[in-house]
Every structure is written in structure tokens, then in C-alpha cells.
SEFIFI-692197 format. One record per residue (C-alpha): chain; x, y, z. Coordinates in steps of 0.2 Angstrom, whole numbers, plus 5000, padded with zeros to 4 digits. Layout:
<atoms>
@unit->A	east->X	north->Y	up->Z
...
</atoms>
This chain:
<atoms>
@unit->A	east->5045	north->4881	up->5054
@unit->A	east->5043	north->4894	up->5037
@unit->A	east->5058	north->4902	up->5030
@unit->A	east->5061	north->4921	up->5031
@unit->A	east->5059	north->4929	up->5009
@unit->A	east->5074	north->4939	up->5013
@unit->A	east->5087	north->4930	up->5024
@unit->A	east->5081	north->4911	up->5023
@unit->A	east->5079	north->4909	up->5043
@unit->A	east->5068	north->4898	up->5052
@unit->A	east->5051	north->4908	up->5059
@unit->A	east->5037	north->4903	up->5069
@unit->A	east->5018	north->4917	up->5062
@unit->A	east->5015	north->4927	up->5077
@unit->A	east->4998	north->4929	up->5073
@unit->A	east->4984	north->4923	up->5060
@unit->A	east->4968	north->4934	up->5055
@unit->A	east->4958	north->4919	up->5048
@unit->A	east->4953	north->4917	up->5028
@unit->A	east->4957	north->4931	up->5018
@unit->A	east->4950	north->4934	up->5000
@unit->A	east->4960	north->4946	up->4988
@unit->A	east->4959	north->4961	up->4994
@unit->A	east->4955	north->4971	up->4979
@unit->A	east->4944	north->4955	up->4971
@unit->A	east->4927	north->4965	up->4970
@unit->A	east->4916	north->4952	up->4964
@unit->A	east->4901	north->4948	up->4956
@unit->A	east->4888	north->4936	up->4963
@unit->A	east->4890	north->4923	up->4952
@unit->A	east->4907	north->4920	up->4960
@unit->A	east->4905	north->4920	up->4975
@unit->A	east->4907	north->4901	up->4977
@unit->A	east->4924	north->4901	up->4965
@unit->A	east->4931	north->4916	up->4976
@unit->A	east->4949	north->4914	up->4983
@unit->A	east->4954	north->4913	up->5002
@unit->A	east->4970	north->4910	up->5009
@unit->A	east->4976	north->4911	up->5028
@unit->A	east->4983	north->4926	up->5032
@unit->A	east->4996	north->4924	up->5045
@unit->A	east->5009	north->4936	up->5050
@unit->A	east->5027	north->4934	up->5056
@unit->A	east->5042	north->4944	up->5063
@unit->A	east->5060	north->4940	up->5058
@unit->A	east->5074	north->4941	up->5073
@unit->A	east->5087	north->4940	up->5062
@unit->A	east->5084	north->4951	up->5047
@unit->A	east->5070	north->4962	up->5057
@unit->A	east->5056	north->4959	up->5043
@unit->A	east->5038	north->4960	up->5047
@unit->A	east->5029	north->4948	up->5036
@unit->A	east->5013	north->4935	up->5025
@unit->A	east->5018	north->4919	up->5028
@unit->A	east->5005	north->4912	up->5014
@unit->A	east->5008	north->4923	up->5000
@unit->A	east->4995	north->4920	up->4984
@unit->A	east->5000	north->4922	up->4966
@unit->A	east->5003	north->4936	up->4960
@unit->A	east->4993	north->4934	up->4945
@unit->A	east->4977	north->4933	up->4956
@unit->A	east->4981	north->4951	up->4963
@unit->A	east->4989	north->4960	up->4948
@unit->A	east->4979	north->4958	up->4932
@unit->A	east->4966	north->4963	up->4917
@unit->A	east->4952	north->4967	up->4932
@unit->A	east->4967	north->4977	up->4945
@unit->A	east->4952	north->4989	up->4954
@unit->A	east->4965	north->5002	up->4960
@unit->A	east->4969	north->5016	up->4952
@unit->A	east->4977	north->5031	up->4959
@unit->A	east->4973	north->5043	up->4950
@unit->A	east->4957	north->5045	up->4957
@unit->A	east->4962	north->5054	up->4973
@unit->A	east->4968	north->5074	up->4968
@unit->A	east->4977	north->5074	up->4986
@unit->A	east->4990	north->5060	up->4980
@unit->A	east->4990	north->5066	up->4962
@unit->A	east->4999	north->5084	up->4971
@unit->A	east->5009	north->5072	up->4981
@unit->A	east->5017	north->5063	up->4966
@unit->A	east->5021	north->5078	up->4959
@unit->A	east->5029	north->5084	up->4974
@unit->A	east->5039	north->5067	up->4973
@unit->A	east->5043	north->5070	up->4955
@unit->A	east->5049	north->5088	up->4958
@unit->A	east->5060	north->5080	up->4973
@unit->A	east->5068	north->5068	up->4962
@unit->A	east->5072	north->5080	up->4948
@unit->A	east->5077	north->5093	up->4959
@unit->A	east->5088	north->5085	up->4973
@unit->A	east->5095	north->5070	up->4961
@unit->A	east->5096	north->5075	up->4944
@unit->A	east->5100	north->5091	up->4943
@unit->A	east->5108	north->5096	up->4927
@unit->A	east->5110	north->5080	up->4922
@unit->A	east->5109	north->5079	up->4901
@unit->A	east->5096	north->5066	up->4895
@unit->A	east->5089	north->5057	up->4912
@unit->A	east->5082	north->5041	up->4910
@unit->A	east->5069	north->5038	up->4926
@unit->A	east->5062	north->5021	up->4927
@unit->A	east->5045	north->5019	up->4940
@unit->A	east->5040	north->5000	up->4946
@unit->A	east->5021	north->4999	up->4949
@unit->A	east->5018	north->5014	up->4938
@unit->A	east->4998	north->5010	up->4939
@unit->A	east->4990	north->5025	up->4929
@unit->A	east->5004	north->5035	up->4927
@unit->A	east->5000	north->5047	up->4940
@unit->A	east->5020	north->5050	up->4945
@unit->A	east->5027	north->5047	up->4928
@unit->A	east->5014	north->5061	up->4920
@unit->A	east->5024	north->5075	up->4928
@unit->A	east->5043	north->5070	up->4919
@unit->A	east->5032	north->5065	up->4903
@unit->A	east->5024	north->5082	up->4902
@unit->A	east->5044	north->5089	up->4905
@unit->A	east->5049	north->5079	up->4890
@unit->A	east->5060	north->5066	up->4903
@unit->A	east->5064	north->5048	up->4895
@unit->A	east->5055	north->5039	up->4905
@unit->A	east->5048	north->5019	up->4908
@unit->A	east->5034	north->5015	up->4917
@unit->A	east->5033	north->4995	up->4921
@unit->A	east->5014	north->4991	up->4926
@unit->A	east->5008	north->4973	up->4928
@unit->A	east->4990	north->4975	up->4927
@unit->A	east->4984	north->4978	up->4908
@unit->A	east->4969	north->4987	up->4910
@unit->A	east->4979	north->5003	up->4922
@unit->A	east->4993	north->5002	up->4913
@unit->A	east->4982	north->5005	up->4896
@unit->A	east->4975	north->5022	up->4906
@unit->A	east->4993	north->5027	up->4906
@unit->A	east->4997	north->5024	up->4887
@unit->A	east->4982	north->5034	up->4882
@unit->A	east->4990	north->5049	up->4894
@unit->A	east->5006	north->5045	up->4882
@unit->A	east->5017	north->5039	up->4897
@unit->A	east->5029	north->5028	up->4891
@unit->A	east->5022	north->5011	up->4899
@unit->A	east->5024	north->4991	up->4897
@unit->A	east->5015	north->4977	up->4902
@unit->A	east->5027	north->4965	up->4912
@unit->A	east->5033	north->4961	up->4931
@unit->A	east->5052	north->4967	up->4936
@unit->A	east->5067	north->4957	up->4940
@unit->A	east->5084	north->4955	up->4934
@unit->A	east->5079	north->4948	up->4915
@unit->A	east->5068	north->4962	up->4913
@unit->A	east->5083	north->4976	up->4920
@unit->A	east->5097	north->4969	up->4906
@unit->A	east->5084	north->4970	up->4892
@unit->A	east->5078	north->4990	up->4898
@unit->A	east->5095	north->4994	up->4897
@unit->A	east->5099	north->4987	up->4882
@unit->A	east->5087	north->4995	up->4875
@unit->A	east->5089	north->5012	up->4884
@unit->A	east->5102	north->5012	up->4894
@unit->A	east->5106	north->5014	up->4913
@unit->A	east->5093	north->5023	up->4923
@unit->A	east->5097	north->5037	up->4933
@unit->A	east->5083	north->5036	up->4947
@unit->A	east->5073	north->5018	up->4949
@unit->A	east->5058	north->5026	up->4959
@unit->A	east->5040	north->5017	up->4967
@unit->A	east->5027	north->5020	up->4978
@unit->A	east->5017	north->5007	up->4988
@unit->A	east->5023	north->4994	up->4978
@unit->A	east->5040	north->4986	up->4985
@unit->A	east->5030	north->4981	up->4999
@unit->A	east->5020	north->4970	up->4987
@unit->A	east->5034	north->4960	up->4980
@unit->A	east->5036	north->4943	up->4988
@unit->A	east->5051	north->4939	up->4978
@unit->A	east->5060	north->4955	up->4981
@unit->A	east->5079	north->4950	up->4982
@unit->A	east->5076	north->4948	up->4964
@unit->A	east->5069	north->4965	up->4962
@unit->A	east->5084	north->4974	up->4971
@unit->A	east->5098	north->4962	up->4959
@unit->A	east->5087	north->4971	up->4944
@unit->A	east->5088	north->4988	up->4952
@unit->A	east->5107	north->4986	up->4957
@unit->A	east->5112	north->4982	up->4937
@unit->A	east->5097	north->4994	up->4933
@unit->A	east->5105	north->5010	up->4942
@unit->A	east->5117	north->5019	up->4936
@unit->A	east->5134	north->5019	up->4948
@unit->A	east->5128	north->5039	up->4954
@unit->A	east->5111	north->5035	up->4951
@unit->A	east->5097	north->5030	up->4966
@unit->A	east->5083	north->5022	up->4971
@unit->A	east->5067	north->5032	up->4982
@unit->A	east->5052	north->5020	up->4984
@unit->A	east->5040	north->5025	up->4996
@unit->A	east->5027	north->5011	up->5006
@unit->A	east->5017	north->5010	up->5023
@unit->A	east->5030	north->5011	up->5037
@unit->A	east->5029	north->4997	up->5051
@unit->A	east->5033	north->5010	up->5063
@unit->A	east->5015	north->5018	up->5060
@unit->A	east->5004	north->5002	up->5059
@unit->A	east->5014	north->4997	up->5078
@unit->A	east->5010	north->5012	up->5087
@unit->A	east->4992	north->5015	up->5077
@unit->A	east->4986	north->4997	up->5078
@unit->A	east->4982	north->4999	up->5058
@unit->A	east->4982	north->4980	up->5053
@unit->A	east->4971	north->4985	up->5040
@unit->A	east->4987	north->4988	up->5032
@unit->A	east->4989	north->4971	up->5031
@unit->A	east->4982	north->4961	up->5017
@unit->A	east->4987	north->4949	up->5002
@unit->A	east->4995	north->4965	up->4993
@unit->A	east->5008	north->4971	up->5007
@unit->A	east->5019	north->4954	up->5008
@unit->A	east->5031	north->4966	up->5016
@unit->A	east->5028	north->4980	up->5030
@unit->A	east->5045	north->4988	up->5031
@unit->A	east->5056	north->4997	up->5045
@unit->A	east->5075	north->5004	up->5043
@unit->A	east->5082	north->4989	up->5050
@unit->A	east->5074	north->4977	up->5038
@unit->A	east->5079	north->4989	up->5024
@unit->A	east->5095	north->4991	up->5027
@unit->A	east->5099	north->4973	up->5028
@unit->A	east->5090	north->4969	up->5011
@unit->A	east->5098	north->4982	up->5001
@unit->A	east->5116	north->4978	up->5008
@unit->A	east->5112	north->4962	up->5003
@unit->A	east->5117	north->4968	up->4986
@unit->A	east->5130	north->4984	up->4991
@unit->A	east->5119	north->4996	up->4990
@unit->A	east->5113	north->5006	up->5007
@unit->A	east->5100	north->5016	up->5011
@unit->A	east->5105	north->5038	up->5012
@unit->A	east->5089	north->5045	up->5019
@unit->A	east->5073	north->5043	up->5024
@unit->A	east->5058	north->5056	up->5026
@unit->A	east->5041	north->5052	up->5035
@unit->A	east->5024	north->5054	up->5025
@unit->A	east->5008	north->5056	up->5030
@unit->A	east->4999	north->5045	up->5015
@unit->A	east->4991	north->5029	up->5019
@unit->A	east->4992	north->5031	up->5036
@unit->A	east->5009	north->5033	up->5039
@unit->A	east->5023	north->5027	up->5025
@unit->A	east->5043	north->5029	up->5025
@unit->A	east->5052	north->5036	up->5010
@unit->A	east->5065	north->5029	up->5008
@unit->A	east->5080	north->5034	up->4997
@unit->A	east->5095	north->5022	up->4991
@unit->A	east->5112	north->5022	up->4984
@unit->A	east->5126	north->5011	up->4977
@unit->A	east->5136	north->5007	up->4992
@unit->A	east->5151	north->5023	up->4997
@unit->A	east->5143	north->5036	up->4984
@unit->A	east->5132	north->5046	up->4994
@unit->A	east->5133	north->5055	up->5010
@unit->A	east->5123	north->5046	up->5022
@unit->A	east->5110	north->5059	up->5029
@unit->A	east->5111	north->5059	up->5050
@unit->A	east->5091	north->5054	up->5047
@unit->A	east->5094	north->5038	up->5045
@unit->A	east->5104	north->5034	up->5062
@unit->A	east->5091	north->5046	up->5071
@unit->A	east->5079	north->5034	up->5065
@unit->A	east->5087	north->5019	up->5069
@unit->A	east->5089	north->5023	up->5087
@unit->A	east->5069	north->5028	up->5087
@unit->A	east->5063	north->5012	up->5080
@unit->A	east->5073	north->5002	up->5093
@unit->A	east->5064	north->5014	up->5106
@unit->A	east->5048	north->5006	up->5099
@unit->A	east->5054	north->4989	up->5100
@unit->A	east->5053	north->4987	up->5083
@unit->A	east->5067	north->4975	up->5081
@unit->A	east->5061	north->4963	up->5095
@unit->A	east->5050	north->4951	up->5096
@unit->A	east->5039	north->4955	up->5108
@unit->A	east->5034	north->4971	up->5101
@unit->A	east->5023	north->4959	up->5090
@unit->A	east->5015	north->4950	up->5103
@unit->A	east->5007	north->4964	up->5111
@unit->A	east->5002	north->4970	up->5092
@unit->A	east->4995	north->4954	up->5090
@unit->A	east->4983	north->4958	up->5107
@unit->A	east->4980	north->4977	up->5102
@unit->A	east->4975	north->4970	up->5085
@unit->A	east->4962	north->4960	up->5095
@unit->A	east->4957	north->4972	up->5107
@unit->A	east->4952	north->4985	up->5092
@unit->A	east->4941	north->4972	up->5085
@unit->A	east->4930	north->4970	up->5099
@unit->A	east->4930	north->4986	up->5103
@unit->A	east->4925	north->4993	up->5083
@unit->A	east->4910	north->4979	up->5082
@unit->A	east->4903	north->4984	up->5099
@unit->A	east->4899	north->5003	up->5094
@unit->A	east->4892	north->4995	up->5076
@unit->A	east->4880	north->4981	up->5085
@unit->A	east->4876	north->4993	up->5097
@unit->A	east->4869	north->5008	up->5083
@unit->A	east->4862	north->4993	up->5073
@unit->A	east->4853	north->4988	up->5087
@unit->A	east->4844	north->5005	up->5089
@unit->A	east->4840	north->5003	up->5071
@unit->A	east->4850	north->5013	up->5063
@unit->A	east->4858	north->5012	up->5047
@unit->A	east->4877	north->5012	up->5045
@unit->A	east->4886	north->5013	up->5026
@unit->A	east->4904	north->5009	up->5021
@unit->A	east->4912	north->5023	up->5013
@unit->A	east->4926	north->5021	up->5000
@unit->A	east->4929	north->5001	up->4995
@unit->A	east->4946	north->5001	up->4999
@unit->A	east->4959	north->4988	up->4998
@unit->A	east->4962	north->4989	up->5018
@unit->A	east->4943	north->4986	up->5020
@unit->A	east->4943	north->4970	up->5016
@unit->A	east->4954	north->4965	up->5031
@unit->A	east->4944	north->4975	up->5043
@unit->A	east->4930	north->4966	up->5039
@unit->A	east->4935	north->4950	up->5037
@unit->A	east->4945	north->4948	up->5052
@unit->A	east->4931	north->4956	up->5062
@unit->A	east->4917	north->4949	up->5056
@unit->A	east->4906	north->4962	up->5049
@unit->A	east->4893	north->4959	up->5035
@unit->A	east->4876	north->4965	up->5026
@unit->A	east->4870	north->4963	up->5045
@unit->A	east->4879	north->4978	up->5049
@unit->A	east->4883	north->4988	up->5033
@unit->A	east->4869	north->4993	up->5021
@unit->A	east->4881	north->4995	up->5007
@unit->A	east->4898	north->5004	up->5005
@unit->A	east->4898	north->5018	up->4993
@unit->A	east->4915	north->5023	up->4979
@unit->A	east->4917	north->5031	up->4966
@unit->A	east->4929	north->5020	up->4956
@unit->A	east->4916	north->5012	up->4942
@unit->A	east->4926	north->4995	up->4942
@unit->A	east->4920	north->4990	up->4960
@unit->A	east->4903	north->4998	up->4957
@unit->A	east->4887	north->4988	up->4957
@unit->A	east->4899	north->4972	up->4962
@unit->A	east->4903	north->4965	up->4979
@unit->A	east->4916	north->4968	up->4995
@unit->A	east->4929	north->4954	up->4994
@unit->A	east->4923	north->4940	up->5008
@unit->A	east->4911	north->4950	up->5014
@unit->A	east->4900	north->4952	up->4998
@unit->A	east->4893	north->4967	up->5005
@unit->A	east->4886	north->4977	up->4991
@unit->A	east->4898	north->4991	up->4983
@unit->A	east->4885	north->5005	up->4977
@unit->A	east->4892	north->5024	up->4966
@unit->A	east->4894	north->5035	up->4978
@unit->A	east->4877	north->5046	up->4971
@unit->A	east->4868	north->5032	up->4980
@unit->A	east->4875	north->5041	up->4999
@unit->A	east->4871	north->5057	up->4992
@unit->A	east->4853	north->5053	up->4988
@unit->A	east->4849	north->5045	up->5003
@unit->A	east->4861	north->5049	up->5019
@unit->A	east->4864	north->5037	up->5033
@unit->A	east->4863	north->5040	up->5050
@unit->A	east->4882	north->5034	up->5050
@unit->A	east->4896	north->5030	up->5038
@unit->A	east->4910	north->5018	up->5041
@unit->A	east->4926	north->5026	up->5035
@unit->A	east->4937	north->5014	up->5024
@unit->A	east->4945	north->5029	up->5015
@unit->A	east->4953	north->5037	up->5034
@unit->A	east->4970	north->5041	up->5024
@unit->A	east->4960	north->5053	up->5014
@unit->A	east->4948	north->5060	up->5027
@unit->A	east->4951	north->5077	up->5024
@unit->A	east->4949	north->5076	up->5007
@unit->A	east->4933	north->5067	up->5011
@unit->A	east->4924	north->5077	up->5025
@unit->A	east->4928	north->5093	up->5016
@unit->A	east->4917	north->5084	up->5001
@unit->A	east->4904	north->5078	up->5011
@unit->A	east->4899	north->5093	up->5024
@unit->A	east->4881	north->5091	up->5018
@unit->A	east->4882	north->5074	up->5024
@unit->A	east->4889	north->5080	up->5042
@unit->A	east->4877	north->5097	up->5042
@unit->A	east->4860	north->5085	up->5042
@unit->A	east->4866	north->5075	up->5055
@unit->A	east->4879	north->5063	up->5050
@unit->A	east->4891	north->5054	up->5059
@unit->A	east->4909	north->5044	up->5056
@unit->A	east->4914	north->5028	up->5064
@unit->A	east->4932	north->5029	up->5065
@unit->A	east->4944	north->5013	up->5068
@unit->A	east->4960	north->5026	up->5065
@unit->A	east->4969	north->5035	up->5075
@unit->A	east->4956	north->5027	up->5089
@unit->A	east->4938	north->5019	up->5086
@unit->A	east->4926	north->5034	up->5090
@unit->A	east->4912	north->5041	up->5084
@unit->A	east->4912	north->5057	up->5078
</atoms>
């Protein structure tokens, strides 16, 4: 039996799917025979309602010097982040004199940039040296270290209480995150709060994205599982608002226990996620067969193009990729290459997979007959940039919201 992270009851993994490298470990080839795997299995807690990795690597494999995500790099998310900024400042802060905002995960400084520009104390805490030196050169206001408790006592110290602790896709990433909410509960000030947003269980049920799924996300969180973590620690979750990034994510905004009004959202929402049998066990069994059931039925419309001899690329190396195709099997057999624009992964090699990752000039020069989309949370922003691809003849395999071609 494993323990639950949150609550510390017993759980039986509902569901391994097989060896996993690092999801973001683009590699050269001279590694390949030192790359990491580990078994990536998946479990449901009935007593707490939390969806999670049972095998959890370091997180110094995952966040460091070589980190090959940064967000800046999508224009889409950088207007979302500074509609998140504008929310917080707006709808929290108000008039408040001096504010102090502290962001966990701060990556390139895409959120923090907007209260910087504003003049706003700010803190950016970023684990990965070579994003977090991006920020500094933007002027943000950024160190090098991983959040808890210690690190919460010594900010404020330093600088006092904060008056909103704020993330985004990154709680989900903390394995040890009853530590993370102590720091935030000393971190925050008494009318101060806590909005984080990450990929939202609910979505990845009803979708079938297990992409989602990878060594990053320890955590893929619903109401229920939130509520009972942060009350853990006498703070309770206000409201909640639906986002379309990543497929589907849950903002989720937080309080000291009795301060704040508690939006009718949150019970609305409740009541919907036990409609979708979110907080039963079962729920996760029939994931477990949708999860299989979209595998087969992905590879049979890419073995049957590659058998009429055409050529099929992989566009944008993301993170989720990386559990697509290892859990389904697909290598250089079926993908030519998969194209990006982010110069850290380019001319290096898929996690697992060791297909090659090429600069996305290389689609342009020479189109495929059909691309694999990786990047579907950005698929507007992508088809609009590549109608000359769709004009001569183009097609997209899709694997979200259904597996089509179209």
C-alpha cells in the first residue's frame, strides 16, 4: 500500500502508463543510455479526493540550470497573465498603499512584468537558474530557491507580509505541498490571499487528456481536494473561475479562514464535480479504460497514413508530448521530426522517444502531408500562423477534444 502526500491514507495506483523519462529532458544523443525513467502510476484518494504520481522523481531532475519551458514564448498566455495581474490588482488590492505580491514558479517573469512595469514590490521565487536569469534581465525582482516555510520567515523578514501569494501551473508540480501552504499561511497577510491557477481534474476526466499527466503535475486538482488541503491549515478556498489555458485549468482563489465572503461558485461547483463522479473511485477506473481506448485509436489513424507512405511531423515539443508518446508507443517510425521554436529543445531529442526536435523553419521549408498537434492548447494561435501550411494541402491529427483528422 502507498500513503496519500496530503492526508497520509493508505492507496492502492489505479493505473500505470509504463516508463516515463522527464518530461521536459530534451536530450542529446550522447545521453541517451544515462537518460532517466521512472514508473508512472496514478492514484485516486477516497479519503482526501486527490488525483495523484505515486513515484515522484527529484525535483532537481525536473527544475534546473537546462529547465526547457519558458512561457514567455506564447503571446496568447503572455495577454492572459496580464489579465491575471489586472484581476489581482483590481479585485484584491485596491487602494492598498505599498503592496507587496509574491509569485511561486515565476519562470520568465511573464506575470510579475505587469506589477513591475507598475512600480509594485514584488518577489518572484524561480527554481530553475537559467528562466529565472531571463527574468532578472527584464528587471523583475527574482531569486533562485524552492518555497516552504524557512524561505516564507526569511521573505518576510526581509520585506514583510505579502498581500497576494499568486502561481500559475505550478502548485500542481509540488510534491511536498503541505509545506508549501504552511509557508503561504505565515506568508499572507491576515486580509491578504492566495490565486494559483493549474490543469483542473475535471477537464482531463471528461476530455480523456492524460497527456496532462507527466513527472511535473504530481497533483491534478479538484474543489474537493483543495478544500481539504488548504483547511488543513485554516485557510479555505473563496472562489473559483474556469480557464481555457492548458486544456482546461481551475483558478482557484484562497483566504485565511472567516475573512472573505465565500462566492456561491464554489458550492455550485462542488455539486457539479460530484455529478461527474469526481470524488468516487470509480470515476477513475473508467478513465483508466478511456485512457486506453484513445491510445489505440490515436496510433491506428498514424500506422494507417504511414503506411500509404506519408509523412506525419510532430508540431511544438511540449512537455504533455512526452507522455503521449511514450505511453503509446510512437517513435522515428511514425514521426519524421517534431518541429519548436524554443532554441533550448532544438536540434536535440524527444524525452524517451528520441525523435528529433528540429526549428520550426524546417516545417516551413518542407510541408508534411500531416502534423501531429502537441501544442492543441494553443491551436488557434497556431492554425492562424500556419494557413500556408493548411492552403497547400495540410492536415492535423488531433488526439483533443476527440482524435480526428482534420
Amino acid at each position: 500500500m502507498k500513503k496519500c502526500l496530503v492526508c497520509d491514507h493508505d492507496y492502492e495506483p489505479f493505473m500505470s502508463f509504463g516508463q516515463m523519462p522527464i518530461a521536459n529532458g530534451f536530450l542529446s544523443k550522447e545521453n541517451f543510455n544515462i537518460e532517466y525513467f521512472f514508473e508512472m502510476e496514478v492514484a485516486f484518494c477516497n479519503n482526501c479526493k486527490m488525483f495523484q504520481l505515486v513515484n515522484i522523481p527529484e525535483r532537481e531532475k525536473m527544475f534546473n540550470e537546462n529547465y526547457a519551458f519558458f512561457s514567455g514564448t506564447s503571446k496568447n498566455m503572455a495577454m492572459h497573465f496580464e489579465k491575471f495581474s489586472s484581476h489581482v490588482l483590481t479585485d484584491y488590492i485596491g487602494d492598498k498603499k505599498d503592496p507587496f505580491i509574491v509569485e511561486i514558479g515565476s519562470n520568465d517573469g511573464i506575470m510579475l512584468q505587469n506589477f513591475a512595469k507598475k512600480g509594485i514590490r514584488h518577489l518572484g521565487i524561480e527554481p530553475s537558474e537559467n528562466v529565472a536569469m531571463v527574468a532578472r534581465e527584464k528587471g523583475i525582482n527574482t531569486i533562485v530557491e524552492f518555497f516552504d516555510k524557512t524561505l516564507a520567515e526569511k521573505i518576510v523578514a526581509e520585506n514583510g507580509q505579502a498581500d497576494a501569494f499568486i502561481a500559475a501551473n505550478v502548485m500542481c508540480h509540488i510534491p511536498y505541498i503541505k509545506s508549501i501552504v504552511e509557508g503561504i499561511k505565515y506568508l499572507v497577510k491576515p486580509d491578504g490571499i492566495v490565486m494559483f491557477e493549474d490543469p483542473y481534474l475535471g477537464n482531463v476526466i471528461q476530455q480523456t487528456t492524460y497527456d496532462q499527466i507527466y513527472d511535473e503535475h504530481t497533483f491534478l486538482y479538484s474543489l474537493h481536494s483543495i478544500k481539504y488541503l488548504f483547511n488543513l491549515f485554516d485557510l479555505e478556498l473563496i472562489d473559483i473561475e474556469p480557464q481555457e489555458t492548458h486544456g482546461g485549468s481551475m483558478r482557484y482563489v484562497i483566504a485565511h479562514k472567516g475573512v472573505k465572503e465565500i462566492s456561491i461558485n464554489v458550492s455550485r461547483h462542488l455539486e457539479l464535480e460530484k455529478e461527474l463522479g469526481l470524488d468516487r473511485p470509480e470515476t477513475y477506473e473508467q478513465f483508466k479504460l478511456n485512457c486506453e481506448n484513445s491510445k489505440k485509436s490515436l496510433l491506428k489513424i498514424i500506422n494507417g497514413i504511414r503506411k500509404e507512405g506519408k509523412r506525419i511531423v510532430g508540431y511544438a515539443a511540449t512537455s504533455k508530448s512526452t507522455t503521449i508518446m511514450n505511453f503509446c508507443g510512437i517513435t522515428k517510425e511514425h514521426l519524421d521530426y517534431i518541429c519548436d521554436t524554443t532554441p533550448i529543445k532544438q536540434n536535440k531529442f524527444s524525452p524517451g522517444a528520441h525523435i528529433p526536435v528540429k526549428p520550426h523553419e524546417e516545417f516551413q521549408k518542407d510541408y508534411p502531408e500531416y502534423a501531429l498537434l502537441f501544442g492543441y492548447n494553443h491551436s488557434k494561435e497556431i492554425m492562424d500562423k500556419e494557413q500556408a501550411f493548411i492552403k497547400q494541402g495540410g492536415k492535423w491529427i488531433t488526439y483533443t477534444p476527440k482524435i480526428e483528422i482534420i
